[in-house]
N, C-alpha and C positions, 0 to 999 in steps of 0.2 A: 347216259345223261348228256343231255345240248342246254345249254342257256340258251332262252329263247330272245330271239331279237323282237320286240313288241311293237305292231303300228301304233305310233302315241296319237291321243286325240285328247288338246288341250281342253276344251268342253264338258269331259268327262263326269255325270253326275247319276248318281244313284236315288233312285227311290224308295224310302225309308219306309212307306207300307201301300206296298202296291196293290193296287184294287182292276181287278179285269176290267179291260173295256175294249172298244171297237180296235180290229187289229189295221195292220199295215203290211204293205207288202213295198219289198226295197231292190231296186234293180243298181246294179252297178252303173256308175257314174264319176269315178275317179280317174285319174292318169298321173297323179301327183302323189305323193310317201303318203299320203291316205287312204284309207279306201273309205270313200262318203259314200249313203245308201238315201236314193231319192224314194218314196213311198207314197201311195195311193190304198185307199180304203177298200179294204177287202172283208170275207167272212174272216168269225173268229181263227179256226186256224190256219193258215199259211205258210207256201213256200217265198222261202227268200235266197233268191242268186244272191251271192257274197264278193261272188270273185272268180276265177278262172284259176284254174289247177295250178298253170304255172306262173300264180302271182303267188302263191304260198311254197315258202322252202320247206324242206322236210325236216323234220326235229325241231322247227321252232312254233313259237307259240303268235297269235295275233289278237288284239282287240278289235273291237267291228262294232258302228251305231247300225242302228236299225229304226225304223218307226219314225221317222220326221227326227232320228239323232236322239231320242227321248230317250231309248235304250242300248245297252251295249251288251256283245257276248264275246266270248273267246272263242276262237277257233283256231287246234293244232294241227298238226300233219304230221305224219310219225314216218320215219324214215324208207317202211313198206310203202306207201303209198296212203295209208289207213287215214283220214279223219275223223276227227272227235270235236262236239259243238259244247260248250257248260255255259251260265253264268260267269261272271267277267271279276267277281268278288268276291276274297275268301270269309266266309262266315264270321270268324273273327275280328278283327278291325276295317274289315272292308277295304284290304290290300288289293293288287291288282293283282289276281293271278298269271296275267301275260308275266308280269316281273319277275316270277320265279321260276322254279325250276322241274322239267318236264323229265317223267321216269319212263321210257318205254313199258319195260323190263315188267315194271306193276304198275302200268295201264294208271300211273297217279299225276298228279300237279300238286306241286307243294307252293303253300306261299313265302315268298321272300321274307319276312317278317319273322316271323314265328314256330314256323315249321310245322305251321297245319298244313292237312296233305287231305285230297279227295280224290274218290275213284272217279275216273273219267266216263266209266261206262254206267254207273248208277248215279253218281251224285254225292255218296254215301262219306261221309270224314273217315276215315280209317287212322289219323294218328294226327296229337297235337290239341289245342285247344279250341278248335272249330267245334263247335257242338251243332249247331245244323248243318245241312247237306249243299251243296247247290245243284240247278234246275240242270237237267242235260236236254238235246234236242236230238233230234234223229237230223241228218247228215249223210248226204249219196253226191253221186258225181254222174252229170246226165251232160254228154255231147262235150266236155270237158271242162266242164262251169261246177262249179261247186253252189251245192242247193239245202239249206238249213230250213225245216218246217219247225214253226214259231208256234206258240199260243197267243193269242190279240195282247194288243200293250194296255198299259203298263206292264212288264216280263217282270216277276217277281225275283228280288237279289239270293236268295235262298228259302228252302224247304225243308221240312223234316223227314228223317229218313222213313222207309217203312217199318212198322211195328205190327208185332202179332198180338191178338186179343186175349184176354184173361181167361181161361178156360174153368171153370170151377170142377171140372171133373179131375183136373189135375190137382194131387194135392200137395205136391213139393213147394216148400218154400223156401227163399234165399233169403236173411236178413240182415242188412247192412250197416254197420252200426259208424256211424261217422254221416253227416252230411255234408262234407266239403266236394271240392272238385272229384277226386278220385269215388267216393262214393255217388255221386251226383250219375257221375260217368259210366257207373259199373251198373247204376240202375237203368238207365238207359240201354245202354249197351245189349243187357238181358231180352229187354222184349225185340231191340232190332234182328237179334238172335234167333229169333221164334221160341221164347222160354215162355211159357205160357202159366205159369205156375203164379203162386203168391209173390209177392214182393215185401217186404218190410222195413224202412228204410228208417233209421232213428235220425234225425237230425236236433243235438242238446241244444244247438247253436242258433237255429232258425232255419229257415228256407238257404240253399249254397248260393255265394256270393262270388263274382269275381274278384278274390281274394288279393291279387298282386296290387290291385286300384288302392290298398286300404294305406298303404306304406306309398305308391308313388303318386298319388294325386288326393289329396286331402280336399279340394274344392269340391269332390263328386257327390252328388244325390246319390244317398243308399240305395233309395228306391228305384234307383236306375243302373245297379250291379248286380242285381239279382241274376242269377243263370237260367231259372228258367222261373214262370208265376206259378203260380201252386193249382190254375186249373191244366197245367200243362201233367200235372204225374196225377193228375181226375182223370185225364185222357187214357194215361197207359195202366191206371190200375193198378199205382203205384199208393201203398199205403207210407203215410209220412207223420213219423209222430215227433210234433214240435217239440221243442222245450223238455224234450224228456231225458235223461241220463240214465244208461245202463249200468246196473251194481255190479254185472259177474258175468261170463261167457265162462259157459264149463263145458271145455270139447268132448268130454268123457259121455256125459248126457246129450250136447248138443242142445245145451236150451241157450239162451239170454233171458237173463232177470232183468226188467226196469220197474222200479221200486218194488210195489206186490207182485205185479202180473211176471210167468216166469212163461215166455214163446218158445215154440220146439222148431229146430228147423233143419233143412237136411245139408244146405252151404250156408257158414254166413264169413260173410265178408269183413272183416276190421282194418278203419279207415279211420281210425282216430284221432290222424296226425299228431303233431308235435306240442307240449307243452312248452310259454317261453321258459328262459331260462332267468331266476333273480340270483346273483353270484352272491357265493356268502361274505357281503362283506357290509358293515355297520348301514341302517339308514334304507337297506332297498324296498323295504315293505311302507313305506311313508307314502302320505295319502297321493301325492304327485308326483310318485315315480311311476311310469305307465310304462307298458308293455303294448308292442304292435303284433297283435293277432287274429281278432277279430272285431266284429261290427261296431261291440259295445267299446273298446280300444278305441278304435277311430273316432269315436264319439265324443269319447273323452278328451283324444287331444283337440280336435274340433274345438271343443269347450275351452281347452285353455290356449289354443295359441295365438292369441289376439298380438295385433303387430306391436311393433319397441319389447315385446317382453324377452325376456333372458331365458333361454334353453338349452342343456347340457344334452347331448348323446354320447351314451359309454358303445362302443363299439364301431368299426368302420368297415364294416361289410355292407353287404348288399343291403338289407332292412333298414341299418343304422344312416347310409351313406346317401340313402334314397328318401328317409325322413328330413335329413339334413337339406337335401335339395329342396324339397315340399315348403316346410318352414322356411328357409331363407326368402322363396318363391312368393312366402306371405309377410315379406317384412318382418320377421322376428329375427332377434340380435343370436345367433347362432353357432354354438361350439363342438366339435367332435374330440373327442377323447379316445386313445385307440394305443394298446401296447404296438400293434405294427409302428412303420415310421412313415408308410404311406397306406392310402386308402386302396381296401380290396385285395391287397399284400397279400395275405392267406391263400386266396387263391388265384390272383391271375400275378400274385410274382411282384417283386419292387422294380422293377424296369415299366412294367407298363401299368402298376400301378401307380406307379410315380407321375405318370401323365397325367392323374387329372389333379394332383394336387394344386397346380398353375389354377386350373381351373377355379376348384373349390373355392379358394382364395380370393379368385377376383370376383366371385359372387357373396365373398364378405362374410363367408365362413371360416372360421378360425379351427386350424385343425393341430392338437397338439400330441403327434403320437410319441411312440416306445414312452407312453406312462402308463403307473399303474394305479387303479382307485384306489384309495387306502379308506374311504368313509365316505356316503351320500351325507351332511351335515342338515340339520334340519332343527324347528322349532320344538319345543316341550309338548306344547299340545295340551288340549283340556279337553273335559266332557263335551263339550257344546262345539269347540274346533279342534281337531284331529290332528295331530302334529304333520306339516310339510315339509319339503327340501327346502333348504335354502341356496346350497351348491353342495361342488363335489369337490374333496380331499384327495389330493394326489398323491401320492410315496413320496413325494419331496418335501410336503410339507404346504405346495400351493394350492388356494382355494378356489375354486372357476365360480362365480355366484349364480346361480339359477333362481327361477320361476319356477320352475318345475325342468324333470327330467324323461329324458326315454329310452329305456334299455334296447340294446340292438346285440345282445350278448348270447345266439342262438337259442335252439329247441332241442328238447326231451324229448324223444318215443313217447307218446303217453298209452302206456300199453297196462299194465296198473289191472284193469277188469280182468284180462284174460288169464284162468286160470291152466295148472297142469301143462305149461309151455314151459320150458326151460327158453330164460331170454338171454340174448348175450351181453355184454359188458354196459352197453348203453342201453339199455334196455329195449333194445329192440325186437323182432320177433324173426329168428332165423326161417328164411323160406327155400323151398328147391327154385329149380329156376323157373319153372309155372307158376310161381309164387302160391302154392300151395305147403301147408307148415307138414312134414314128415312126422311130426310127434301129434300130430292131430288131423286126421283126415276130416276132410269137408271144413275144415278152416282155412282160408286164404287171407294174407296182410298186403294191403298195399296201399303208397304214399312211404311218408316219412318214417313209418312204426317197421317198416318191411326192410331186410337187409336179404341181399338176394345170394345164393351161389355165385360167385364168382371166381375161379381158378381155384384157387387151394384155400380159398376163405371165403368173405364175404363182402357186397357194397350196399352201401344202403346210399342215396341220393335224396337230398332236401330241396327238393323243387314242386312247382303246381303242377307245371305241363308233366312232368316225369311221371307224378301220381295220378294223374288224371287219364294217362297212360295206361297205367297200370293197372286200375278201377277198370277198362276199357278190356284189355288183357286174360285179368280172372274171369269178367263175366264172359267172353266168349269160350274161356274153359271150363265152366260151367255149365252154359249152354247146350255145347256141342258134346260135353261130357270125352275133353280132350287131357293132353297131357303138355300140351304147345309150351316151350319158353319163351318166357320175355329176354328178346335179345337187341329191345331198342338200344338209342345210341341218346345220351342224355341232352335235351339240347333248353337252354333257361335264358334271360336276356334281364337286361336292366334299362334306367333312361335317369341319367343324373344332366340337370339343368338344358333338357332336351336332347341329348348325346346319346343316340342309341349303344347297344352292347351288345353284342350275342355272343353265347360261347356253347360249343358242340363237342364232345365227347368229355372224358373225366381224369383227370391229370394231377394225383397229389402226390405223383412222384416222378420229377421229369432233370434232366443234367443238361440240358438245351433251349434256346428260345429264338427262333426262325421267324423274322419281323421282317416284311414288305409293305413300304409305306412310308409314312409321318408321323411317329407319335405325338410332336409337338400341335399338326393340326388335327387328329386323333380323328385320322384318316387311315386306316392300315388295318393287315391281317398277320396275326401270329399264330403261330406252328407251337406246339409243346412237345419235345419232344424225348424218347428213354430209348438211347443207344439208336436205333434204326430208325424207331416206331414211333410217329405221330400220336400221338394218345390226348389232345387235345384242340382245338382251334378256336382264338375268338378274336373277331372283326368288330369292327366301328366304319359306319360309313360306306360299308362294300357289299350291301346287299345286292345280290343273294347271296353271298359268297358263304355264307353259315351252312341254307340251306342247301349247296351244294354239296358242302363237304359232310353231312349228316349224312346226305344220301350215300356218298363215296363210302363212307366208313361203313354204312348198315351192309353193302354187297362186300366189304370187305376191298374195295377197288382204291382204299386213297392211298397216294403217292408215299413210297417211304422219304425217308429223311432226305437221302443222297440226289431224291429227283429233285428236291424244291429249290432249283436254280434259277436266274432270274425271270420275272415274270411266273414262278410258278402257281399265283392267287389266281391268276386271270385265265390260266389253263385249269385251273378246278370246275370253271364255266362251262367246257367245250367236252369232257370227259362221259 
């Protein structure tokens, strides 16, 4: 692994739906920390000199305009000598792939951000939340100039991977019951596979959405989170039943019932994710306590959080601590409630969760933790109006007043349909490490409802990207008719009042905390660590330093405890 040093090019702009037209061809023209491409009109496709061998170092990565500067690509060099040309943007938020971090090892690029990762030789996402590909270009080396053949500009910023067609002679079918990310992912996944068979996809909930948006940005057009439109799985011959709910999955039979109709199939996939969770305590069922989970959730707070109103959240985790940032963000008078004594405590610890309590505060969020709710309080209520919150009752006696409330008090397995599975404690669905269930062949769980082998027990992990992973996972086990484990490395992020987070591997049992940085300018990377072994990392401010250390930990390569002397974040880069 090299962190790539990137030529920046302040200019930098992307084409939001690029339409072919007349190309360009770009001759070297720089001698300054840029490399500018002057161009003249050529047939559509074209070679384009970029640069000369020995202006690229090896291991790292470069940006490059092309086309009159109208487009840009990435070009890396791998420490053989080898070049690779892609798209300059990772699929998901249109990071800058130069910014992250280059894998020889599996021929990938990950993005700084998030820990989408694409093969450099196809285009192809292999892991993370990028659901398109990006474009690759063929790349040779003639007289010692490096020469990249273009398609005409506009270069389009990403593409779909290849998929195989439906075959109706085949008559296996996989049906997937869940339509969130992990499901979304795993139908996908199948046809880039060559599964050629039926698909069946239930989605109770609608078409899948970019799920994380509904909790951190309350301003977004639904219509504009959708993951893919519904003639995108017309395309792959992907059956998709809206609005429907499945009553039973009986592994014995291998069928799924949704209402009358009872489908037979030969995998299917459950992807149900997590019901919220309403704590049993007086008052939570009242018509304006809301739960954040999905479209119609969002909706609802939508509806009510017009500014000056009064709003109570029970819980200061990530869901809760991310609604609190959203509303404050719209002017609403805003309170967190939270047994910890700082936000995010549970899991990233009271040292550095304590850093953003400063924060919270100064954006006029009032955060009262180690309390505990004793009552939601609320009106009578009649036939005609429905009784609502008025505030919430704390163990001591004090009453916070609300307008309405929002639970951030996690999720249930909703696992509930599938029969003849013995589930574990939390109702989740024990799986081997192929995420395949041993008490039910051709059943696979994954997302939230999945708790996987792990050492002498089990983990199950509540994240999007992790399940979207995982959905990604089964189906190429399916596919290939493999037995592969899932041995990703967990990696999920937050953004409280524009403060990025990211945290990479899974740590709920650590005796150490290894901080390089500023907490107070919540600039810095922490180490989690048990006895030797890092089992954790999460940064603010230091991308890529997330994505570096995800990769380190997947080859098994990150530093033990004893090496992270000083400076040792910025050697995570170089590794």
């Amino acid at each position: 692994l090299r962190r790539v040093a990137a030529v920046r090019f302040p200019w930098r702009q992307h084409a939001s739906t690029p339409v072919r037209a007349t190309a360009a061809v770009g001759a070297v023209a720089a001698s300054t920390s840029y490399i500018m491409l002057q161009s003249r009109c050529e047939e559509l496709e074209h070679d384009v000199t970029v640069g000369t061998v020995d202006q690229f170092a090896a291991g790292e990565m470069y940006e490059i305009r092309v086309h009159n500067k109208e487009d840009v690509i990435m070009l890396c060099r791998f420490k053989n000598g080898d070049f690779y040309c892609t798209g300059a943007s990772c699929s998901h938020y249109s990071a800058s792939l130069a910014d992250g971090v280059l894998n020889e090892t599996n021929f990938t690029v990950t993005c700084p951000w998030h820990d989408a990762a694409f093969d450099l030789r196809t285009g192809k996402p292999v892991r993370g939340p990028g659901l398109d590909g990006i474009p690759v270009y063929s790349v040779r080396v003639e007289d010692g100039k490096v020469v990249v053949t273009l398609p005409g500009a506009p270069l389009d910023d990403f593409c779909h991977p290849k998929t195989s067609a439906r075959d109706p002679q085949n008559a296996k079918r996989v049906v997937i019951v869940g339509g969130g990310a992990s499901g979304m992912a795993a139908a996908e996944t199948l046809r880039q596979e060559g599964f050629t068979g039926a698909i069946t996809m239930v989605c109770p909930e609608g078409y899948p959405v970019d799920r994380p948006v509904l909790s951190k940005n309350l301003n977004t057009n639904i219509d504009e989170i959708y993951l893919r439109p519904p003639e995108f799985f017309d395309d792959l011959e992907i059956e998709v039943l809206l609005k429907k709910k499945v009553s039973q999955i009986d592994p014995t039979a291998k069928t799924v019932t949704i209402g009358g109709e009872v489908i037979k199939y030969d995998d299917v996939i459950v992807a149900t994710g997590g019901k919220p969770i309403r704590p049993p305590f007086p008052g939570v069922n009242l018509k304006n306590v809301i739960t954040i989970r999905n479209v119609p959730d969002n909706l609802m707070l939508k509806e009510v959080a017009k500014p000056g109103k009064k709003v109570v959240i029970v819980g200061a985790s990530f869901i809760g601590m991310e609604v609190a940032s959203s509303l404050a963000r719209k002017n609403l008078d805003v309170t967190v409630i939270a047994m910890e004594d700082v936000p995010f405590e549970r899991v990233l610890g009271k040292q550095i969760g304590g850093c953003f309590l400063p924060l919270v505060e100064k954006k006029n969020v009032k955060f009262i933790g180690g309390a505990k709710v004793a009552q939601i309080k609320g009106t009578a209520g009649t036939s005609s109006d429905p009784a609502r919150a008025t505030g919430v009752e704390l163990g001591d006696g004090r009453v916070v007043s609300a307008d309405f409330v929002v639970l951030g008090t996690g999720v249930l397995p909703e696992t509930s349909i599938v029969e003849g599975v013995e589930k574990l404690r939390d109702r989740s669905i024990p799986v081997a490490e192929c995420l395949s269930c041993p008490q039910a062949p051709g059943l696979w769980a994954v997302g939230d409802i999945a708790s996987v082998v792990h050492g002498e027990g089990h983990r199950r992990i509540e994240h999007w990207c992790v399940a979207m992973n995982m959905g990604r996972h089964a189906a190429r086990n399916i596919a290939r008719n493999t037995q592969e484990p899932f041995r990703d490395v967990p990696f999920f992020w937050t953004a409280i009042f524009g403060k990025q987070l990211r945290y990479v591997g899974h740590a709920t049992d650590y005796d150490d905390t290894i901080i390089e940085g500023d907490l107070s300018k919540m600039v810095f990377v922490a180490a989690y660590c048990k006895g030797d072994q890092v089992k954790a990392v999460v940064t603010m401010g230091r991308d890529p330093v997330a994505a570096a250390a995800a990769e380190l930990m997947r080859g098994d390569k990150f530093p033990r405890k004893q090496d992270l002397t000083s400076g040792w974040s910025s050697r995570l880069l170089n590794n």
